[in-house]
TIZAGU-257846 format. One record per atom (N, C-alpha, C): residue in one letter; x, z, y. Coordinates in pm, whole numbers, padded with zeros to 5 digits, always signed. Each point is the difference from the previous one (the first is absolute). Layout:
<rs>
aXZY
...
</rs>
This chain:
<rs>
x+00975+02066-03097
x+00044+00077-00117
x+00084-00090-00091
x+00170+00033-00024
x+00050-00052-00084
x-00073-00034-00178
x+00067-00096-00049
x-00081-00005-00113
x+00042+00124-00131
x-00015+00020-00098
x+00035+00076-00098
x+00135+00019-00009
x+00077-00143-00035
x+00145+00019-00055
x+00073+00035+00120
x-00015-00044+00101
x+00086+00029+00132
x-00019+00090-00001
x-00107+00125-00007
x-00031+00157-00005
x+00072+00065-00087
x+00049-00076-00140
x+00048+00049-00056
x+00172-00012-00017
x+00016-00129+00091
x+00092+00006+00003
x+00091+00059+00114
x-00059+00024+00102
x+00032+00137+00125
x-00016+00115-00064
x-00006+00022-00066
x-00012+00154-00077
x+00139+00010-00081
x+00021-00109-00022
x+00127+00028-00059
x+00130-00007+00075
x-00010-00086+00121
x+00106+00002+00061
x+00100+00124+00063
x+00106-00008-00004
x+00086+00121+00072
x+00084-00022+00097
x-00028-00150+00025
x+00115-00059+00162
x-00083-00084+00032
x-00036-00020+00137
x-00059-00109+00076
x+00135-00102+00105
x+00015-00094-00049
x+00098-00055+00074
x-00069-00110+00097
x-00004+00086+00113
x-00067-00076+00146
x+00083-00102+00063
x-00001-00139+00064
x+00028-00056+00052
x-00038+00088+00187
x+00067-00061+00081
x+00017+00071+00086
x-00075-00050+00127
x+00074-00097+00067
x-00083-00114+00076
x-00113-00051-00001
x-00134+00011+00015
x-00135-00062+00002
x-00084+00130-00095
x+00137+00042-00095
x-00095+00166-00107
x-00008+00116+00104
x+00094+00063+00022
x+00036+00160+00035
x-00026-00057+00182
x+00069-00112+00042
x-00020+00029+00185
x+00013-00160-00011
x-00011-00044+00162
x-00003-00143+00029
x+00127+00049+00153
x+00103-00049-00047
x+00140+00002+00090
x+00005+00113+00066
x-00067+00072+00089
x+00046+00136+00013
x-00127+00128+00035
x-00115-00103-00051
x-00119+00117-00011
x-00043-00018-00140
x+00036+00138-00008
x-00071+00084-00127
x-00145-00035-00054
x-00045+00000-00105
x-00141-00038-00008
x-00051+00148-00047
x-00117+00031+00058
x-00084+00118+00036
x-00007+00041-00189
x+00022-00075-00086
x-00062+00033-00151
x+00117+00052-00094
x+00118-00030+00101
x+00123+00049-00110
x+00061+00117-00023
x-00016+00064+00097
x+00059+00147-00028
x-00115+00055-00123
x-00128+00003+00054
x-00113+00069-00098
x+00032-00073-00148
x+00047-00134-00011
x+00020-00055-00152
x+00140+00071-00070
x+00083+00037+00082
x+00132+00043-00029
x-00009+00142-00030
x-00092+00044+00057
x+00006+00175+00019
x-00113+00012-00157
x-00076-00090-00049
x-00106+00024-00118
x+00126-00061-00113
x+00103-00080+00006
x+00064-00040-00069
x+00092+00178-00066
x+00098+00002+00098
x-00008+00145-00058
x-00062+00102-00081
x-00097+00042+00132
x-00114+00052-00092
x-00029+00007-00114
x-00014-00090-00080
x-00014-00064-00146
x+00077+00001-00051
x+00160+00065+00018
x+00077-00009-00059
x+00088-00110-00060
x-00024-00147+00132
x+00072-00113-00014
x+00136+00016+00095
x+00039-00124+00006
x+00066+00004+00124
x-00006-00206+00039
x+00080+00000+00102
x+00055-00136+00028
x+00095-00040+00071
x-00013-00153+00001
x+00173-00077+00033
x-00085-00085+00070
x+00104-00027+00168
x-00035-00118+00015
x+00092-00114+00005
x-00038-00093-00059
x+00072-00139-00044
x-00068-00115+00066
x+00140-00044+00077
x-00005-00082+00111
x+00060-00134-00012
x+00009-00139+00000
x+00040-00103-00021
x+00066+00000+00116
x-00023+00053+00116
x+00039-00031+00126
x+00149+00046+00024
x+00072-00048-00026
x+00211+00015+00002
x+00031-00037+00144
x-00087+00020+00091
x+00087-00023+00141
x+00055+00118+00001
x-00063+00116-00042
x+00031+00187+00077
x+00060+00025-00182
x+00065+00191+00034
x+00018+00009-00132
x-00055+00115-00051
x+00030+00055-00078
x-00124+00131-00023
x+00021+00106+00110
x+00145+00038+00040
x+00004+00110+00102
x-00090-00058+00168
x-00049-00101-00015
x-00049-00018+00106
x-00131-00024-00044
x-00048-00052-00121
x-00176+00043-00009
x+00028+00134-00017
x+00019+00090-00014
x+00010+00130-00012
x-00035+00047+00126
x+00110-00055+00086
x+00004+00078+00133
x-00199-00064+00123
x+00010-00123-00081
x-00087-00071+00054
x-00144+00114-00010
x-00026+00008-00153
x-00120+00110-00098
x+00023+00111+00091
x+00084+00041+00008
x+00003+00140+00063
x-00080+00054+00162
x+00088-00159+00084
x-00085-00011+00076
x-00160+00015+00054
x-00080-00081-00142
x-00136-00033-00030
x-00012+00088-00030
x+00027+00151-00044
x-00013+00096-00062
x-00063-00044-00115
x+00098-00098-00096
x-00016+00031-00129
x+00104+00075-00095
x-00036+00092-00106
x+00115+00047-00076
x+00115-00065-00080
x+00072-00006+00013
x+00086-00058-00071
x+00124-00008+00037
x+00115-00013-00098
x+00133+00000-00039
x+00047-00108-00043
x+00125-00038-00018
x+00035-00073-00092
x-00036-00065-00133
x+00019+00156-00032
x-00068-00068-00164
x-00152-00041+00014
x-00075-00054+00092
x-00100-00008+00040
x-00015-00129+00032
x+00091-00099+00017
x+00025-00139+00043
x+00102-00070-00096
x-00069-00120-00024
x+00110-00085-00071
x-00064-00114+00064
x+00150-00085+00045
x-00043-00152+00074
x+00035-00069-00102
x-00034-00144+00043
x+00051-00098-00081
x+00144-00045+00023
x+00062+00026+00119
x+00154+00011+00030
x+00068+00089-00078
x-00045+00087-00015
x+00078+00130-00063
x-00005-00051-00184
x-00103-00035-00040
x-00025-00051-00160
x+00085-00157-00054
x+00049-00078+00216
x+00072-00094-00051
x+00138+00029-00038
x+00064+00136+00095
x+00123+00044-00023
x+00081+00035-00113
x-00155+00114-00052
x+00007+00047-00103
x+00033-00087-00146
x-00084-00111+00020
x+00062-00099-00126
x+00098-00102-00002
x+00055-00056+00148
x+00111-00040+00027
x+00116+00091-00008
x-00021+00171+00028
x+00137+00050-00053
x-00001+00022-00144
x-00119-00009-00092
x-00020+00022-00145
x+00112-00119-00056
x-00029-00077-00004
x+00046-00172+00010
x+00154-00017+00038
x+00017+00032+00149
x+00139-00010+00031
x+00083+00067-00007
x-00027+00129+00001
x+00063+00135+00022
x+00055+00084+00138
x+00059+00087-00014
x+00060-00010+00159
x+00063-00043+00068
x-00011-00088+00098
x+00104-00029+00043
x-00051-00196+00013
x-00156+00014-00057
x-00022-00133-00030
x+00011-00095+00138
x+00006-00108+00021
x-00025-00072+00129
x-00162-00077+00025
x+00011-00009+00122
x-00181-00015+00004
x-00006-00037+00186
x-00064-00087+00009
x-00033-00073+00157
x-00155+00009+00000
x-00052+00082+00100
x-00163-00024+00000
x-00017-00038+00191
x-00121-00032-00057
x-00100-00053+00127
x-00118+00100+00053
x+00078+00109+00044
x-00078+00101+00017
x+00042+00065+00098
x-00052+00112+00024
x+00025+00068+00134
x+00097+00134-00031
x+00062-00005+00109
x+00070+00179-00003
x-00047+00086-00131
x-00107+00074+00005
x-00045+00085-00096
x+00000-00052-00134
x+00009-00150+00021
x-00031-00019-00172
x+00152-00043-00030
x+00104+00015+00066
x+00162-00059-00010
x+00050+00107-00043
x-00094+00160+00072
x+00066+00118-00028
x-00036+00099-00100
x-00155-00089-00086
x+00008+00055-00111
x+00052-00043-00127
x+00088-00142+00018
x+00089-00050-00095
x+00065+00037+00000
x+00101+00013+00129
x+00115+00091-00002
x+00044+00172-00051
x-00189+00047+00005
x-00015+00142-00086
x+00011-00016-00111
x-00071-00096-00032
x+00024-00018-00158
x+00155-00054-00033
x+00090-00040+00068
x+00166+00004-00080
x-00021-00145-00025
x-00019-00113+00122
x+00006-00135-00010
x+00076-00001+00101
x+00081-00145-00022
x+00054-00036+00122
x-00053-00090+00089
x-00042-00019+00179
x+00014-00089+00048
x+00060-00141+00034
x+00014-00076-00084
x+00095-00107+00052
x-00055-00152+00012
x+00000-00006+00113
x-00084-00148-00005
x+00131-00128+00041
x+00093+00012-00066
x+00097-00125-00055
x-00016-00046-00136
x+00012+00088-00061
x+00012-00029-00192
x-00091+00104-00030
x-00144+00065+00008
x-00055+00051-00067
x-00084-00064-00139
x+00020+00071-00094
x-00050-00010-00159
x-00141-00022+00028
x-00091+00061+00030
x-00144-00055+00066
x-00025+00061+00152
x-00115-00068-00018
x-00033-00049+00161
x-00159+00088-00031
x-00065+00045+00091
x-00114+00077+00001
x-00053-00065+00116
x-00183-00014+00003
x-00032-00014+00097
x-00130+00116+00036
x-00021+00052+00074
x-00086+00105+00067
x-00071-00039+00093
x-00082+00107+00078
x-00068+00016+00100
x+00095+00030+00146
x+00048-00116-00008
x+00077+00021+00180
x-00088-00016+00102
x-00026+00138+00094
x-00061-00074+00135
x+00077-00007+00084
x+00142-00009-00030
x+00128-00054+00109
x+00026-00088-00025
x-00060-00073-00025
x+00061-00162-00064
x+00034-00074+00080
x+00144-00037+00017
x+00010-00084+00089
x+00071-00211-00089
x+00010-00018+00113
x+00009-00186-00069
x+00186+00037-00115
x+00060+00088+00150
x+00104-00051-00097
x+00001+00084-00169
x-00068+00090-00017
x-00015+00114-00117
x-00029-00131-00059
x-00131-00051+00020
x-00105-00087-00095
x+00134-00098-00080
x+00028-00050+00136
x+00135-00112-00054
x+00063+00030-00104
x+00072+00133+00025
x+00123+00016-00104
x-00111-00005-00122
x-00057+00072-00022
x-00077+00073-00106
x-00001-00152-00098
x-00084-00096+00105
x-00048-00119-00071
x+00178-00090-00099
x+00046+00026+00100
x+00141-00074-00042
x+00040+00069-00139
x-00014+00151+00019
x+00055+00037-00154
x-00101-00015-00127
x-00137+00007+00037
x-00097-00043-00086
x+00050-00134-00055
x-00009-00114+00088
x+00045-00154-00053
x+00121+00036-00076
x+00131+00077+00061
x+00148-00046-00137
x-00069+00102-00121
x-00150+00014-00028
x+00017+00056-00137
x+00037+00150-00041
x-00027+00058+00098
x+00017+00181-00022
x-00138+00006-00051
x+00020+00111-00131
x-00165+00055+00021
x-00086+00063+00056
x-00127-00025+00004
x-00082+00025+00103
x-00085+00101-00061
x+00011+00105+00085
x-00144+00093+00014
x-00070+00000+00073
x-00135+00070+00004
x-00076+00017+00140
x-00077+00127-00008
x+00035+00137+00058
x-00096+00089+00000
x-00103-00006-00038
x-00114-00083+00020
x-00139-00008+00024
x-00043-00149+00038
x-00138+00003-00053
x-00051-00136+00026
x-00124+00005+00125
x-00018+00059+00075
x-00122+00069+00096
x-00004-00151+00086
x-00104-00080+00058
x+00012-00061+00088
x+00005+00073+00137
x-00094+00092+00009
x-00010+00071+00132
x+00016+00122-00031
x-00005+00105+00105
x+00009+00075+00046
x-00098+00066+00053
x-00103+00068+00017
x-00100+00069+00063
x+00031+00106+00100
x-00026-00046+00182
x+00024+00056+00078
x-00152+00043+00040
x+00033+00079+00090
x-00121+00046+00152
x-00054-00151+00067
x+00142-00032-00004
x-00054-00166+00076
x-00020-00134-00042
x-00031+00047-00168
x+00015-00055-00094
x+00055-00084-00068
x+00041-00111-00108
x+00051-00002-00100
x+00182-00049+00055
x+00102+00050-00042
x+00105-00091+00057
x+00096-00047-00137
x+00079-00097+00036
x+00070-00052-00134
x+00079+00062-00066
x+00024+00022-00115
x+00067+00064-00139
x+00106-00055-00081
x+00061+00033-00048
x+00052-00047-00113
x-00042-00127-00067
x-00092+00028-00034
x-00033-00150-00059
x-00011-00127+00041
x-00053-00015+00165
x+00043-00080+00103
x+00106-00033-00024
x+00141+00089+00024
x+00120-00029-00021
x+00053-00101-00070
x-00042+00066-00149
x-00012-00053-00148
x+00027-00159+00035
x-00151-00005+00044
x-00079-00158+00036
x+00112-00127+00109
x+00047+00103+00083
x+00083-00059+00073
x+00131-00073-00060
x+00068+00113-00101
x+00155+00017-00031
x-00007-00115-00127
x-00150-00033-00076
x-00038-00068-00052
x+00034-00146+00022
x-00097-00003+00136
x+00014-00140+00057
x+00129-00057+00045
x+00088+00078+00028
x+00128-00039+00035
x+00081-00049-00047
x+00034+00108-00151
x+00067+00002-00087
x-00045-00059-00147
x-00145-00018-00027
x-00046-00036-00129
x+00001+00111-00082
x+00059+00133+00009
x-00027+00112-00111
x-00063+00089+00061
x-00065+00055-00141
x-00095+00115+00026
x+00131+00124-00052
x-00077+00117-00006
x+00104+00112-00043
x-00040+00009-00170
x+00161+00030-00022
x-00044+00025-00142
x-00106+00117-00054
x+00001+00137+00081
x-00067+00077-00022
x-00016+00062+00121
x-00163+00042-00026
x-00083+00055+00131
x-00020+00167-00048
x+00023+00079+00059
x+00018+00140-00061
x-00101+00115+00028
x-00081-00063+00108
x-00088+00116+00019
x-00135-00018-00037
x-00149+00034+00034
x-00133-00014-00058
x+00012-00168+00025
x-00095-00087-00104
x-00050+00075-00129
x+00108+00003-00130
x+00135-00037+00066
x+00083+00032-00144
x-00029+00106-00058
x+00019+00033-00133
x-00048+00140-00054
x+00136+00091+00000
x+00124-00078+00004
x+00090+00082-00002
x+00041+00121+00144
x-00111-00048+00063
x+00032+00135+00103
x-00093+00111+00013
x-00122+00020-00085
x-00091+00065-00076
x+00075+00038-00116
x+00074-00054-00095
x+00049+00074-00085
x+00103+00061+00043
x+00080-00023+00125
x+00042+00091+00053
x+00010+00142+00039
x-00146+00002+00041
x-00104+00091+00116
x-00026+00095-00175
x+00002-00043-00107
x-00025+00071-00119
x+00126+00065-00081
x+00122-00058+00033
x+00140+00079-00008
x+00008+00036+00078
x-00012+00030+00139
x+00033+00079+00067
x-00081+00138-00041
x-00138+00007+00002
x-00073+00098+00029
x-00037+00045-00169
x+00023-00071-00070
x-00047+00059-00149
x-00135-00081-00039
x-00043-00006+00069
x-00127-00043-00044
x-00024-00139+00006
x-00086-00019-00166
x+00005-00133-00032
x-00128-00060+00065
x+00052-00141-00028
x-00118-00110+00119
x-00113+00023-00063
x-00082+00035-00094
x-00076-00042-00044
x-00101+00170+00039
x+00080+00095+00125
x-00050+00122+00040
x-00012-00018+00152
x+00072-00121+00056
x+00015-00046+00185
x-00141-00036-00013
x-00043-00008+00147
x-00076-00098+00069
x+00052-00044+00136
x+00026-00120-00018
x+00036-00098+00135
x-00117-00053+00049
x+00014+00095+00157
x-00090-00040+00101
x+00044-00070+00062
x-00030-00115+00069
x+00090-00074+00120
x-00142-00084+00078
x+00015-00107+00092
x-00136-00070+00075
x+00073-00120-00048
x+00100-00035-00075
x+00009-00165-00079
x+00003-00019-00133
x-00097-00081+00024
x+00022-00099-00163
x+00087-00061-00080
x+00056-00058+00088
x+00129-00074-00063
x+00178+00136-00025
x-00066+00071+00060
x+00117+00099-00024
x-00031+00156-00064
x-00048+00068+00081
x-00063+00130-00081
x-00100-00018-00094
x-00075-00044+00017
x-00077-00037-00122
x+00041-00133-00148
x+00069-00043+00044
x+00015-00087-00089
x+00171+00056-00089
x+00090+00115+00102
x+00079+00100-00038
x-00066+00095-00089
x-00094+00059+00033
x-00025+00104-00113
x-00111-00005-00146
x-00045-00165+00047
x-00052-00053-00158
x+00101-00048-00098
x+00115-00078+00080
x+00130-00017-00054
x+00042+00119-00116
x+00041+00130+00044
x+00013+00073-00107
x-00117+00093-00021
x-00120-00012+00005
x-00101+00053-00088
x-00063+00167+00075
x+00080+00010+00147
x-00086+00075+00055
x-00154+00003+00070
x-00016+00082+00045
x-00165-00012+00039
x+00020-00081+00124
x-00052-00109+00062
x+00024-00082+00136
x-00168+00024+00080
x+00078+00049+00089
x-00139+00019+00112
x+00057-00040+00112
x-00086-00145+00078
x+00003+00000+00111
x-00047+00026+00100
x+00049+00036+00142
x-00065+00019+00110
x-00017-00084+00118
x-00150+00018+00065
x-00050-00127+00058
x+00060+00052+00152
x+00096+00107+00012
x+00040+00002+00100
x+00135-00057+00118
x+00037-00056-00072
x+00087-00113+00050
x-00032-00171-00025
x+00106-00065-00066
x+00024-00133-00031
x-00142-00044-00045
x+00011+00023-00131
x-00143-00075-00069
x-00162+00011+00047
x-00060-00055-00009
x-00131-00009+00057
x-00090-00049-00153
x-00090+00052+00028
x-00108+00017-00134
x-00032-00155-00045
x+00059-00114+00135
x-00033-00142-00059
x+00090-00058-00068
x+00149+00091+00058
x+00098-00061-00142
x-00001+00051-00146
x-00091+00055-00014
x-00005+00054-00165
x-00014-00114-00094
x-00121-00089+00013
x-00046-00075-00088
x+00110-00135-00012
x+00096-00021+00073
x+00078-00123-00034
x+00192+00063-00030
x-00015+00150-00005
x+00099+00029-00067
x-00044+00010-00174
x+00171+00001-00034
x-00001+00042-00160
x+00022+00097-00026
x+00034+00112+00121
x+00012+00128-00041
x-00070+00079+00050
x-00104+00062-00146
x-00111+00064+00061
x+00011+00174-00010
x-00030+00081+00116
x+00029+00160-00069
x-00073+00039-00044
x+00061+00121-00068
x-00121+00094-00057
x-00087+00023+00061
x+00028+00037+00151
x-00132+00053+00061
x+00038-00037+00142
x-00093-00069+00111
x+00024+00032+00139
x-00061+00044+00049
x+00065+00077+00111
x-00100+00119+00078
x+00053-00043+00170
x-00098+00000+00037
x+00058+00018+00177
x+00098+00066+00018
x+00010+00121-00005
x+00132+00079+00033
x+00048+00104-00119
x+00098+00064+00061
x-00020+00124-00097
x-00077+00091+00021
x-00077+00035+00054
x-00110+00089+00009
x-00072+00002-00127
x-00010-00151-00056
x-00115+00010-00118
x+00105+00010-00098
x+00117+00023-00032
x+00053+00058-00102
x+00027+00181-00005
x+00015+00016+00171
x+00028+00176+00000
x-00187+00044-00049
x-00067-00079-00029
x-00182+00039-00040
x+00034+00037-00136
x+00053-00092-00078
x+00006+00021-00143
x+00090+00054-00051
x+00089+00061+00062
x+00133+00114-00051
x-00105+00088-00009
x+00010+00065-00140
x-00048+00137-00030
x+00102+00084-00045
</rs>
């Protein structure tokens, strides 16, 4: 049984913003508890988003992915952390801005939706993502324009990844690598636990952070994202984290529950 304020503070919420990977399915099986949490979310007259750090794919393909799993959802139903990097690199540059990332197909082609240019000779910044096409010579260039001093972004800070066959390397690996090479980190990291992609998730949809609850199975990112701006943080013990990393993190949630099952209990 959650404690008082967490009771009271699910009562107030009107968006649940789920992390996707290790929350809703584990790579391409569904977990038996999510449709029934999604279908009581309604019910109640909520709704939700799921928000993904993961910028290898882009929303038309978690979309197409959900659909598969027979989960509901649309567009306005997904926001990645690729799509929230675009979004503030074309804020910033405008159209037409220039931009070199380290990412895959889908995440090249949601910059280019957003009205950026590809150019990896003289691009204005350099992005780094979740490539699982990575090959030596990508890494190369990438590293070369990092060193002459372009600025640096990075989608996301995730070390891994949570598969079926479990954990594989992320973004943040990357990070660690492009680091060692070059000596710089990125100037700015854009997805959980920055808050600016939660206050995002709150211009987009209307609703302010302090009405979300960010579910996700990490500490260092969903949970430590939605204490950042003052939403309700619940983690789940169904992916990444394990009940022994609680006590030597600094970011503690409101509430953890094994799955969502014990949150579709307390939707009334």
């Amino acid at each position: 049984m959650p404690e008082a304020h967490v009771l009271q503070r699910l009562a107030t919420t009107r968006l649940f913003v789920l992390d996707m990977d290790g929350t809703i399915y584990l790579g391409n099986r569904l977990f038996p508890w999510t449709l029934p949490f999604l279908e009581r979310v309604v019910a109640t007259g909520r709704d939700y988003l799921f928000l993904t750090n993961n910028s290898s794919k882009g929303a038309a393909d978690y979309v197409a992915k959900l659909a598969r799993l027979g989960v509901p959802a649309d567009e306005r139903h997904v926001f990645t952390s690729g799509q929230a990097t675009a979004e503030l690199l074309r804020a910033e540059l405008g159209a037409g801005g220039r931009v070199w990332l380290l990412g895959t197909d889908e995440l090249l082609a949601e910059f280019s939706r957003a009205g950026l240019v590809l150019d990896p000779v003289d691009p204005q910044v350099v992005v780094l993502g979740f490539d699982t096409t990575l090959t030596y010579q990508k890494l190369d260039r990438f590293c070369r324009l990092v060193r002459e001093g372009r600025p640096y972004v990075a989608t996301h800070p995730d070390l891994v990844c949570p598969t079926e066959a479990g954990p594989i390397p992320d973004a943040g690996g990357f990070l660690a690598l492009v680091e060692a090479v070059t000596g710089r980190r990125p100037e700015r990291i854009v997805g959980k636990p920055n808050p600016g992609i939660l206050q995002a998730v709150a211009r987009r949809t209307g609703v302010p952070c302090d009405r979300l609850a960010v579910i996700g199975d990490r500490l260092y990112t969903d949970v430590a994202g939605g204490l950042a701006v003052g939403a309700l943080s619940i983690l789940v013990l169904s992916g990444e984290t394990t009940r022994d990393d609680l006590p030597a993190s600094p970011h503690e949630p409101d509430w953890v529950v094994a799955d969502l099952s014990d949150i579709t209990a307390e939707l009334k």
